[in-house]
C-alpha positions as CSV (number, residue, x, y, z in Angstrom):
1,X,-1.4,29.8,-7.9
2,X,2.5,27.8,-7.8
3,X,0.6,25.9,-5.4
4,X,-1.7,24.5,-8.5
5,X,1.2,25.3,-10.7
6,X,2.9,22.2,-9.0
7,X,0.2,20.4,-9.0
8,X,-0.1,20.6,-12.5
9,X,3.4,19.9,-13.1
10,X,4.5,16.6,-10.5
11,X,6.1,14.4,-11.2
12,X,2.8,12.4,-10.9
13,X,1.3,13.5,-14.2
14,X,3.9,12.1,-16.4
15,X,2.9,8.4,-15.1
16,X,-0.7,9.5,-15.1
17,X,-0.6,10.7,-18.8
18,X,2.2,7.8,-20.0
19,X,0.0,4.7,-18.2
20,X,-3.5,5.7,-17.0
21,X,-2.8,3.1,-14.2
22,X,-2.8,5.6,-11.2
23,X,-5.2,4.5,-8.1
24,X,-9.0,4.9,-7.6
25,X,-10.6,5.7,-4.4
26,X,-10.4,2.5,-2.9
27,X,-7.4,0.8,-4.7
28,X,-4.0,-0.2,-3.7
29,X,-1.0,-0.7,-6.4
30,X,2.9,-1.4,-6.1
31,X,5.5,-0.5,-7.1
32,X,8.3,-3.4,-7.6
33,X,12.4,-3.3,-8.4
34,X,15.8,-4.4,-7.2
35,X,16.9,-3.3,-3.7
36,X,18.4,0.8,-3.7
37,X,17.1,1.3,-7.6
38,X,14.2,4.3,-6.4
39,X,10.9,2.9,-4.9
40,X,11.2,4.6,-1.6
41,X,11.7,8.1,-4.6
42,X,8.6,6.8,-6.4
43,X,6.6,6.2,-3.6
44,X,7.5,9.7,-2.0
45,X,6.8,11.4,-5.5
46,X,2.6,10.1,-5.0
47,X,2.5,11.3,-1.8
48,X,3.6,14.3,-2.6
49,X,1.3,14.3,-4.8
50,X,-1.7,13.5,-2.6
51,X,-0.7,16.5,0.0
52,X,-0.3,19.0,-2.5
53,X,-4.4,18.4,-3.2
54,X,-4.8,18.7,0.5
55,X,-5.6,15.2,1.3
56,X,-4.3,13.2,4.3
57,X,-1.6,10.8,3.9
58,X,0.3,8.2,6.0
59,X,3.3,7.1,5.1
60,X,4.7,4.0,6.5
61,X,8.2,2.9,6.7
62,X,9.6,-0.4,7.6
63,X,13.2,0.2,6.5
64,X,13.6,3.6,7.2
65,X,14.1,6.1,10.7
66,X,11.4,8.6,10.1
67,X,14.0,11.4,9.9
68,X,15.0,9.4,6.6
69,X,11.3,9.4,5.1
70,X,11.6,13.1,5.9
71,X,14.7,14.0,4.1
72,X,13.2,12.1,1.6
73,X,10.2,14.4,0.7
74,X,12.1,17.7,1.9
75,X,14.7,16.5,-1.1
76,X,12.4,15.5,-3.8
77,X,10.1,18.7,-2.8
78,X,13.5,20.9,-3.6
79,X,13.9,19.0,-6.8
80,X,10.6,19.9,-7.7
81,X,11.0,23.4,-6.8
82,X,14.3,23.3,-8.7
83,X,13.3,22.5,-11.9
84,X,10.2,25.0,-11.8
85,X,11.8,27.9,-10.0
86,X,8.9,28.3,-7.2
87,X,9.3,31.1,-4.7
88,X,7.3,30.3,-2.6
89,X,8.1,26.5,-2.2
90,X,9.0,26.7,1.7
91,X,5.6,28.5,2.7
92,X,4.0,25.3,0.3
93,X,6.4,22.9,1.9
94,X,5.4,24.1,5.6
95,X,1.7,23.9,4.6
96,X,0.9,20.4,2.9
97,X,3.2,18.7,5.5
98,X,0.7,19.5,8.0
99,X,-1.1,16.9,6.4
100,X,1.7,14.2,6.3
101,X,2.2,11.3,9.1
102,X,4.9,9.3,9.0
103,X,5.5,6.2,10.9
104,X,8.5,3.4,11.3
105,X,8.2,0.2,12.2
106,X,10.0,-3.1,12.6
107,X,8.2,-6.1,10.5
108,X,9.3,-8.8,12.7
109,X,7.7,-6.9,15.6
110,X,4.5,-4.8,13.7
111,X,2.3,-6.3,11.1
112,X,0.3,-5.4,8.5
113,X,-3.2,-5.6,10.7
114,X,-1.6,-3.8,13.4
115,X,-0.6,-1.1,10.4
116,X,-4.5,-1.3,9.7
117,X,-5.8,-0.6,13.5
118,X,-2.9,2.2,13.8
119,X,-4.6,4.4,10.6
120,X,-8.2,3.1,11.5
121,X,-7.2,4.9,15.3
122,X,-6.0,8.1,13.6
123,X,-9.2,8.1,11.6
124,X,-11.2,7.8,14.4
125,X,-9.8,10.3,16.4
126,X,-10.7,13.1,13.7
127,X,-7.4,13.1,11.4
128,X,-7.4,12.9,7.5
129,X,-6.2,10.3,5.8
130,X,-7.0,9.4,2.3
131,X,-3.8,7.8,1.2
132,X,-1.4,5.2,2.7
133,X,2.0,4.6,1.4
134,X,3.7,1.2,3.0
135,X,7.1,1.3,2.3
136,X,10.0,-1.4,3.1
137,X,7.7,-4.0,3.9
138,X,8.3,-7.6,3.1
139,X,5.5,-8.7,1.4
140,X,6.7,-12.6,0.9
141,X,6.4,-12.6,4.9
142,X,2.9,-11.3,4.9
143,X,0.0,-13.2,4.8
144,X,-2.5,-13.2,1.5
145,X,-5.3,-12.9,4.8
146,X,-3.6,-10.0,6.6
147,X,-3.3,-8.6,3.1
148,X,-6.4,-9.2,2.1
149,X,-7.5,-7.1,5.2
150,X,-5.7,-4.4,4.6
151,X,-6.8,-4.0,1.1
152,X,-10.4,-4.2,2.5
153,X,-9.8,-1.4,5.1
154,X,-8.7,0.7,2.0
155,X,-11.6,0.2,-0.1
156,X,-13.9,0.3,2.8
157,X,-12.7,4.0,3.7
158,X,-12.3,5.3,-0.2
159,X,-8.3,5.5,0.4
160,X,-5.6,4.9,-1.8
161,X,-2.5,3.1,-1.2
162,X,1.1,2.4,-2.4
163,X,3.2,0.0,-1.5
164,X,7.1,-1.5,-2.4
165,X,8.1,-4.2,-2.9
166,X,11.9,-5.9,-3.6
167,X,12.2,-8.3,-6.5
168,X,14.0,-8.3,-10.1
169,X,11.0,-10.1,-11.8
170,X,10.1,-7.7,-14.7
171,X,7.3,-9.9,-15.6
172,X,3.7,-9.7,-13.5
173,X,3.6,-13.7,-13.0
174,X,6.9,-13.8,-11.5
175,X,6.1,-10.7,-8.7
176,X,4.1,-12.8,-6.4
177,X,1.8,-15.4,-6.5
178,X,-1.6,-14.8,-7.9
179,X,-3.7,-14.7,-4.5
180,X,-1.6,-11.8,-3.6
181,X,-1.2,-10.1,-7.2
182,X,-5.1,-9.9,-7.8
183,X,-5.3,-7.5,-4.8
184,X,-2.9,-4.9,-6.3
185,X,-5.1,-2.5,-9.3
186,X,-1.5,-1.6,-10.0
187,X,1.4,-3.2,-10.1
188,X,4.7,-1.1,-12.3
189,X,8.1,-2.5,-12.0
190,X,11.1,-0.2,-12.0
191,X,14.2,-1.1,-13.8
192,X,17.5,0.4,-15.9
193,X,17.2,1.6,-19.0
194,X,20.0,2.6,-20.5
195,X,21.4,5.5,-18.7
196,X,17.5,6.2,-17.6
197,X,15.3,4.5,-15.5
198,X,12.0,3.2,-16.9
199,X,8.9,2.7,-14.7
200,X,6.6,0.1,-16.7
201,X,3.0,-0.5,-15.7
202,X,3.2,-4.9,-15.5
203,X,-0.9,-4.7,-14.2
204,X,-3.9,-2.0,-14.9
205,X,-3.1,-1.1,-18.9
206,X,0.3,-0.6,-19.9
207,X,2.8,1.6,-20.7
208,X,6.0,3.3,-18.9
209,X,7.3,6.6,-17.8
210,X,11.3,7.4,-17.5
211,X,12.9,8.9,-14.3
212,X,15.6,11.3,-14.6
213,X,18.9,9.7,-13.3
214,X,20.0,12.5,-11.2
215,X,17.1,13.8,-9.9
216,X,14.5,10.3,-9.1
217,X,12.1,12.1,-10.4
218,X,9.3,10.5,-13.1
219,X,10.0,12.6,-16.5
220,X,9.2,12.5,-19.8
């Protein structure tokens, strides 16, 4: 039952109910702000998401150890937790990460395609995966064709995925040039707001949903 019970209450449904832009089986969106504002928090909030409804996720890191991308969803998890009071979080914890792979990488060294036959080897060899989160990356320095690909692989195999990206453009024309932009279903751009921060949906509807200063999680 807390296992639904947190379902119910991630972090997740606040943008789901604030902007109706989350992904679709096949989708990939991103989510765009200055360098050390919250994306890798965001990102980690929807995968969380995804393993606590028993689905598969990798979760790819170009700018972090692994141990990092770790702490990362053992922290927000507790924050979670926190706020709810769930007694049983650790037995939840230990469960849905069964379902969690995470994976570092050096851009200059891995690209995106190689990203693409690394999940497409896991698949094939029996594991889960229904979401992708590609954090860190550089997406200036990737190819519209490699992205292109990548986006294909993801709508070919029904999966969702996430990726960050760096830039202070709060406007959708100035993120990235339009043969890259029209791949994304989403695109939300994450900025200060007063003493808040304000995730706004720039592509797929509008609207935005606040995340709680302390805590990086999304919030009324």
């Amino acid at each position: 039952m807390e296992k639904q019970d947190l379902i119910e209450h991630s972090p997740v449904r606040f943008f789901d109910n604030a902007t109706n832009a989350g992904l679709k089986a096949g989708e990939i969106g991103l989510i765009t702000a200055k360098k050390g504002l919250g994306k890798t928090s965001v990102l980690v909030q929807f995968g969380i998401d995804t393993l606590l409804n028993d689905k598969g996720l990798v979760h790819v890191s170009f700018d972090q150890q692994s141990s990092n991308v770790i702490s990362w969803y053992s922290s927000v998890l507790a924050e979670i937790a926190k706020k709810k009071n769930f007694s049983t979080m650790s037995e939840i914890t230990e469960d849905i990460v069964k379902n969690r792979i995470v994976l570092n990488f050096n851009q200059e060294t891995f690209t995106l395609p190689k990203v693409v036959n690394t999940v497409k080897s896991l698949k094939d060899g029996g594991t889960n995966i229904e979401a992708v989160v590609v954090d860190g990356l550089d997406i200036a320095k990737v190819s519209t064709a490699d992205l292109k690909a990548f986006a294909d692989f993801v709508k070919s195999n029904k999966m969702t995925a996430w990726f960050s990206g760096t830039t202070e453009a709060a406007t959708l024309k100035d993120t990235l040039p339009e043969d890259k932009l029209k791949l994304f279903s989403t695109v939300a751009h994450l900025a200060s707001e007063g003493k808040d921060l304000a995730l706004t949906v720039l592509k797929n509807g509008e609207g935005k949903v606040k995340l709680d200063a302390k805590t990086m999680l999304m919030s009324k």
